[in-house]
C-alpha positions as CSV (number, residue, x, y, z in Angstrom):
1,X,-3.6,-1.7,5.9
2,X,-6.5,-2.7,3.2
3,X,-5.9,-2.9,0.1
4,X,-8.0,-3.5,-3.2
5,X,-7.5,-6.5,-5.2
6,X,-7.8,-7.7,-8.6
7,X,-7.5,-10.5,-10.7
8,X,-4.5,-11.0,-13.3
9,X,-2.5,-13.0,-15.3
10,X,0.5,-14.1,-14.3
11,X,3.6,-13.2,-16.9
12,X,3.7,-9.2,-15.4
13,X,3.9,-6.6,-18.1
14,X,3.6,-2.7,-17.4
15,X,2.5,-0.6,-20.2
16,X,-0.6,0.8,-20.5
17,X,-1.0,1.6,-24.5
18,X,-4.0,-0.1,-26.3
19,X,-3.1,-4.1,-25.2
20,X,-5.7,-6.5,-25.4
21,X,-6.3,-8.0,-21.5
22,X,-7.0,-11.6,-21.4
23,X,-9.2,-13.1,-18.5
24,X,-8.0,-14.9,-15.9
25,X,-9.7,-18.3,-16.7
26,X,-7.5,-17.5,-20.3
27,X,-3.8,-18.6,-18.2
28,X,-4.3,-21.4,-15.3
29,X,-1.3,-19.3,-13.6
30,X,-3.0,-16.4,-12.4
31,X,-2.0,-13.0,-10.5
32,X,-3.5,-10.7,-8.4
33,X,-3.1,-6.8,-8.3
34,X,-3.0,-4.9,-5.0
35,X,-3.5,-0.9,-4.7
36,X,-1.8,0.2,-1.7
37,X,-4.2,2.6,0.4
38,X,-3.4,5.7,1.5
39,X,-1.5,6.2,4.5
40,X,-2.7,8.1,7.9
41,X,-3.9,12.1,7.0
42,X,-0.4,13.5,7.4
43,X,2.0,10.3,7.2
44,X,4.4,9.9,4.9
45,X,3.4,6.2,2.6
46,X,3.8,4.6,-0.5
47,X,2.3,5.4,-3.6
48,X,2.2,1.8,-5.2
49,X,0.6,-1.4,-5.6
50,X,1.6,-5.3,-5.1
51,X,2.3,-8.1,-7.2
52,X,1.0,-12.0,-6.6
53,X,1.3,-14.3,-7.9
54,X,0.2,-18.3,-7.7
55,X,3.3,-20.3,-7.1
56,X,5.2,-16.8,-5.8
57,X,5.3,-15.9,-2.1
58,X,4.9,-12.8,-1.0
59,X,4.5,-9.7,-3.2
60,X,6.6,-7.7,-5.6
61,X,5.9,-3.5,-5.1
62,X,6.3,-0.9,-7.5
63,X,6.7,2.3,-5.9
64,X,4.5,4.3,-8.5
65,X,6.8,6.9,-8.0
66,X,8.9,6.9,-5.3
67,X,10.1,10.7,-6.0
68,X,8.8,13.5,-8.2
69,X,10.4,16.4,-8.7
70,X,10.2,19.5,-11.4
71,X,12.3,22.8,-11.9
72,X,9.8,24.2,-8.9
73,X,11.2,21.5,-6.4
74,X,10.5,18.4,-5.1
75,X,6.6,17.9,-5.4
76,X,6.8,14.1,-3.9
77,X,8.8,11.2,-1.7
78,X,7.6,8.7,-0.3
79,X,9.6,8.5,3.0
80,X,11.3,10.9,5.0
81,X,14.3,12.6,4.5
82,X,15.4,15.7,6.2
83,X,17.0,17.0,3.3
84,X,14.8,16.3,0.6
85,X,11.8,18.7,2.4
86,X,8.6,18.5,-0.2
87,X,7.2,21.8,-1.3
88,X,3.8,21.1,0.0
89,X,2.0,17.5,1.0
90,X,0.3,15.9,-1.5
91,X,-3.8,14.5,-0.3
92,X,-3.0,10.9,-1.4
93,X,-4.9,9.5,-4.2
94,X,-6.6,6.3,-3.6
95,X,-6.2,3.4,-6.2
96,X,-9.6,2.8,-8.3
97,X,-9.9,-0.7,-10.3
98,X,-11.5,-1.5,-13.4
99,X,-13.6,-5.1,-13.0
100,X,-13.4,-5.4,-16.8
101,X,-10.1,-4.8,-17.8
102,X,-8.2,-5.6,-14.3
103,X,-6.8,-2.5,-14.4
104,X,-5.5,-0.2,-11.3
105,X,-5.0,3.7,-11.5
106,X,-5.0,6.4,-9.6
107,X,-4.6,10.6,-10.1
108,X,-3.3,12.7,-8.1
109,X,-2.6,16.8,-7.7
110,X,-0.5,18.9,-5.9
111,X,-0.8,22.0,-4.4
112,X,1.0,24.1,-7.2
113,X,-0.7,21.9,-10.2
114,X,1.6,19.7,-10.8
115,X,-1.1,16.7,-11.8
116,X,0.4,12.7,-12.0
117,X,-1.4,9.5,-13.0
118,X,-0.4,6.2,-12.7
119,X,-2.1,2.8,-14.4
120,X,-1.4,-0.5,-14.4
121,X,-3.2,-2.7,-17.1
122,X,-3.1,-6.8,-16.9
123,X,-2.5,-8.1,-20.7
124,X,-2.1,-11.8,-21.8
125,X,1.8,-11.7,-21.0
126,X,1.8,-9.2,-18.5
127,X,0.6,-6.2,-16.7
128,X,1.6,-2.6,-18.4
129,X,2.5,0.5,-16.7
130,X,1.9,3.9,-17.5
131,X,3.1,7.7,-15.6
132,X,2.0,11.0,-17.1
133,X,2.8,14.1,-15.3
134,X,0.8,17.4,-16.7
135,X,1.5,20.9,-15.6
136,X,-1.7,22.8,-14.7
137,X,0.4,25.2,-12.6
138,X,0.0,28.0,-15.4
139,X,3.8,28.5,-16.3
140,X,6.6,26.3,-17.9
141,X,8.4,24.0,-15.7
142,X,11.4,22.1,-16.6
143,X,13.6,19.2,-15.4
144,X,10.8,17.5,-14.9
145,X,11.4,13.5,-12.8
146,X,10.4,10.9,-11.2
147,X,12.4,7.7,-9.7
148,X,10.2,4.3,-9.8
149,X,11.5,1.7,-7.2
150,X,10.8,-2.0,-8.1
151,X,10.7,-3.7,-4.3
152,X,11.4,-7.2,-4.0
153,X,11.6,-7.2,-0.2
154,X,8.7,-9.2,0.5
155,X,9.1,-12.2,-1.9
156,X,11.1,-14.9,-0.7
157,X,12.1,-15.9,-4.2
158,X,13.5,-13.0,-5.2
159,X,13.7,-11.4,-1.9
160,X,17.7,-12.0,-1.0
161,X,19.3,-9.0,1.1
162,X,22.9,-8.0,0.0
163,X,23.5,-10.3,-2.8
164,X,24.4,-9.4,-6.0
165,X,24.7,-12.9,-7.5
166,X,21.1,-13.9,-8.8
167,X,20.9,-10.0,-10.4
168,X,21.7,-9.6,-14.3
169,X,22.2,-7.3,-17.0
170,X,23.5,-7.9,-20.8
171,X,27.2,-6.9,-20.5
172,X,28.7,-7.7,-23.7
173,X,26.8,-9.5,-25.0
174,X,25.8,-12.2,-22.3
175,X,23.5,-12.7,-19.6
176,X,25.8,-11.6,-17.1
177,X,25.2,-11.4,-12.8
178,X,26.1,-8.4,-11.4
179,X,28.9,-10.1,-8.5
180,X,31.1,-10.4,-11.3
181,X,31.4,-6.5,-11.4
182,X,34.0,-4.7,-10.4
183,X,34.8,-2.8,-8.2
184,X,33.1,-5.4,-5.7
185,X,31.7,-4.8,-2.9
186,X,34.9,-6.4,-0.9
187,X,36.6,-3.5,-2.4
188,X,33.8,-1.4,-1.2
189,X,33.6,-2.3,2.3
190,X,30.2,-1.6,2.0
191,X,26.9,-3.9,1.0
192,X,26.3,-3.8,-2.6
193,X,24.2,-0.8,-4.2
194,X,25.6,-0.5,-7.5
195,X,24.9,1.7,-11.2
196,X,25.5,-0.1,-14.3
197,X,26.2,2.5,-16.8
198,X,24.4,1.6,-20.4
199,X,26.5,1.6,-23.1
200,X,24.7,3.9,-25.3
201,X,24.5,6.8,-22.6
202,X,27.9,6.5,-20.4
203,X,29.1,9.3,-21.9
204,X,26.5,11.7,-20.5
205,X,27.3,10.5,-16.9
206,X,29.1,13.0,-15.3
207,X,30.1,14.0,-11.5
208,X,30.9,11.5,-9.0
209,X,30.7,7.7,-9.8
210,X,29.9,7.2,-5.7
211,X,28.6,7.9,-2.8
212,X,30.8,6.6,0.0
213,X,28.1,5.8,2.7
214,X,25.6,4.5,-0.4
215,X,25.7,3.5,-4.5
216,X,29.1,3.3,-6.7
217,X,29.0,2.9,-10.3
218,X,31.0,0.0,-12.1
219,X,33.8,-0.2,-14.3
220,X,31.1,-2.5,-17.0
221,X,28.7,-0.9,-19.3
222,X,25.3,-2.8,-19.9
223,X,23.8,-3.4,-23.4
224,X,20.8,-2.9,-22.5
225,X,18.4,-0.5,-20.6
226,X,16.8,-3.6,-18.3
227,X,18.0,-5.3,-15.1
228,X,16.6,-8.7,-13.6
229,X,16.4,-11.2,-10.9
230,X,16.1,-14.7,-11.0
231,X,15.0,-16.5,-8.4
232,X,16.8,-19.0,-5.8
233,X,15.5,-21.8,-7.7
234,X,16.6,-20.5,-10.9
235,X,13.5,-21.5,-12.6
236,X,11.8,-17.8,-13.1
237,X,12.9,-14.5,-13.3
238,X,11.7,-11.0,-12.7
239,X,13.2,-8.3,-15.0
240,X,12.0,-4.0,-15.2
241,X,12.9,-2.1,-18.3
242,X,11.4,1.9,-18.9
243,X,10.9,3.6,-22.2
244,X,13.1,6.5,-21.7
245,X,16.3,4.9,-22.7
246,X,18.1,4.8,-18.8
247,X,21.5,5.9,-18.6
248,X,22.0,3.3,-16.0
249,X,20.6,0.0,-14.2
250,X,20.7,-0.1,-10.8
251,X,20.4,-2.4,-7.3
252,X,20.5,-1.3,-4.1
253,X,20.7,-5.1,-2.4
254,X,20.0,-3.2,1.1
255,X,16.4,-3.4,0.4
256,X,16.8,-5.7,-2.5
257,X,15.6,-3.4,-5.3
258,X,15.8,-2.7,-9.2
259,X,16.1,0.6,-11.3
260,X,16.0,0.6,-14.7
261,X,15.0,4.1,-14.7
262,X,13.4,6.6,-15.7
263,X,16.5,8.8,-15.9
264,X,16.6,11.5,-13.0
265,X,19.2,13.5,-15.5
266,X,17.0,13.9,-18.6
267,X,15.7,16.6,-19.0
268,X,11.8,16.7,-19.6
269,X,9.8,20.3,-19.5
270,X,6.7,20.8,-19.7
271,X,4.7,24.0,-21.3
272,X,1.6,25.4,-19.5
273,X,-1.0,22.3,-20.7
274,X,1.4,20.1,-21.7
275,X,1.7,16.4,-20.5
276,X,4.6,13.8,-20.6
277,X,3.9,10.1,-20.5
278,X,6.6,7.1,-19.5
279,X,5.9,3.3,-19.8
280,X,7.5,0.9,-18.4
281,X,7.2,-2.8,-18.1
282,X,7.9,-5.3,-15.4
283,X,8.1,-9.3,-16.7
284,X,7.6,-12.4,-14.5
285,X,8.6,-14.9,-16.6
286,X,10.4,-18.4,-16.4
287,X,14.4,-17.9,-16.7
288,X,15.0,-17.4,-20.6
289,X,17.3,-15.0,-21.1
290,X,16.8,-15.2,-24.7
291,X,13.1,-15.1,-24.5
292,X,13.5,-12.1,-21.9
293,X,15.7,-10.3,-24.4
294,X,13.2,-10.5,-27.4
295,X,10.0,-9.1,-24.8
296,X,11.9,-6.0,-24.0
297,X,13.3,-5.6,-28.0
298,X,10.1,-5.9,-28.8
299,X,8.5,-3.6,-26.6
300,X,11.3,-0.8,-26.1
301,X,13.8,-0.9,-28.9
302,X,13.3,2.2,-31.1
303,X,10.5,3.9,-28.7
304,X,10.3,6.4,-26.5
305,X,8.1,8.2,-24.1
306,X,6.9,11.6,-25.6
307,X,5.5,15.3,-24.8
308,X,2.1,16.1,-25.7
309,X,1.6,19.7,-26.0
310,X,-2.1,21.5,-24.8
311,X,-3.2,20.7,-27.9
312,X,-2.6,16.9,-28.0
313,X,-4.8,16.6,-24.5
């Protein structure tokens, strides 16, 4: 599979507002960016693009998204599942790179109008991340969503099937693994794929809290709207954090992955015109939990994603 590459720095942050980029000759520790091309005509393949970094092995993936979905159906997955059918296959958008900025995008469209674009934008602490989805079907849709799947699989560091222990969350207030969770997976009988409700939107949760050949939630509530990993040497860490305020973190250690949302169960609906836009961030930085804490403070805390009527385009 070929892929496009581009130089970036190193510390990973995803969020595409106005940042300023620095060049890679700025930070000795340098990354590259990697746009996944499209799959065969017909195939189903991932919409996302790969992480390096000097000193990492491997890649980290963010699968840029991994579902879409609106009031009309789903519009998007990126693997098959015979009861998720798509309403119509989408011609797959191939990732364009900016030689200035370092940046990697793409747009794509589907057959009813539904109209998604994804960017990722290096900056001199990380690489930012933006979604928009704009109806141009020519009615309202509603329940508009998209699942983004952070895929460690492929770094060696971070890469650890069925392990909960180097993955954290704030859970009252401290820097807390996930293995100390409970119910555990022993209890499960199962590997461990497990929702952290967030404190601030527990209450919302409602229906099942499992799946019993998949995810359960636990009995802990996290502080905060991020989840990380820290790697088998201890020394760094990888973290993913949205702007949408998630009801839940999540893991599924089968693959290993992180969620950190966007949440699936808010509701976002979109006018005729109108356009909604998430950011997100993903940090690769050395394992500070404090300073981790004060990045995604800084960036999240107190903002959210918004929807910009026809007018505002």
């Amino acid at each position: 599979m070929k892929l496009q590459k581009v130089a970036c720095p190193i510390i990973l942050l995803l969020m595409v507002s106005a940042m300023n980029a620095a060049p890679a000759d700025q930070n000795p520790m340098s990354v590259e960016l990697e746009g996944v091309e499209p799959p065969p005509p017909g195939q189903f393949g991932h919409l996302s693009f790969r992480i390096m970094a000097r000193g990492m092995q491997g890649y980290l993936e963010l699968r840029c998204p991994e579902t879409l979905r609106s009031s009309l159906g789903l519009h998007f997955i990126d693997h098959h599942r015979a009861d998720m059918p798509v309403l119509s296959p989408i011609d797959f958008p191939t990732w364009r790179k900016n030689g200035a900025t370092g940046a990697v995008s793409y747009t794509a469209r589907t057959r009813e109008g539904v109209v998604s674009a994804a960017r990722a934008i290096p900056a001199a602490d990380g690489v930012a991340v933006e979604y928009r989805v704009r109806n141009e079907t020519g009615k309202a849709i509603n329940n508009v969503a998209h699942q983004m799947c952070f895929v460690l699989t492929k770094a060696p560091q971070y890469g650890k099937k069925n392990d909960l222990t180097n993955i954290y969350t704030w859970i009252g207030g401290a820097f807390t693994s996930l293995s100390r969770t409970t119910p555990t997976p022993a209890q499960k009988g199962r590997h461990p794929w497990v929702m952290v409700p967030t404190a601030r939107n527990a209450a919302k949760i409602t229906g099942p809290r499992e799946n019993p050949d998949g995810w359960w939630m636990v009995d802990q509530m996290a502080d905060e709207g991020i989840i990380a990993r820290v790697s088998e040497d201890g020394r760094n860490l990888v973290a993913i954090a949205w702007d949408d305020d998630p009801w839940q973190v999540m893991s599924n250690t089968a693959i290993p992955c992180l969620h950190a949302g966007p949440t699936v169960g808010v509701t976002v609906n979109l006018a005729p015109g109108a356009e909604h836009t998430w950011r997100g961030k993903i940090y690769l930085l050395p394992n500070d939990p404090a300073a981790l804490r004060e990045h995604y403070r800084r960036d999240f805390v107190g903002k959210a994603s918004t929807i910009h009527p026809p007018s505002g385009r």
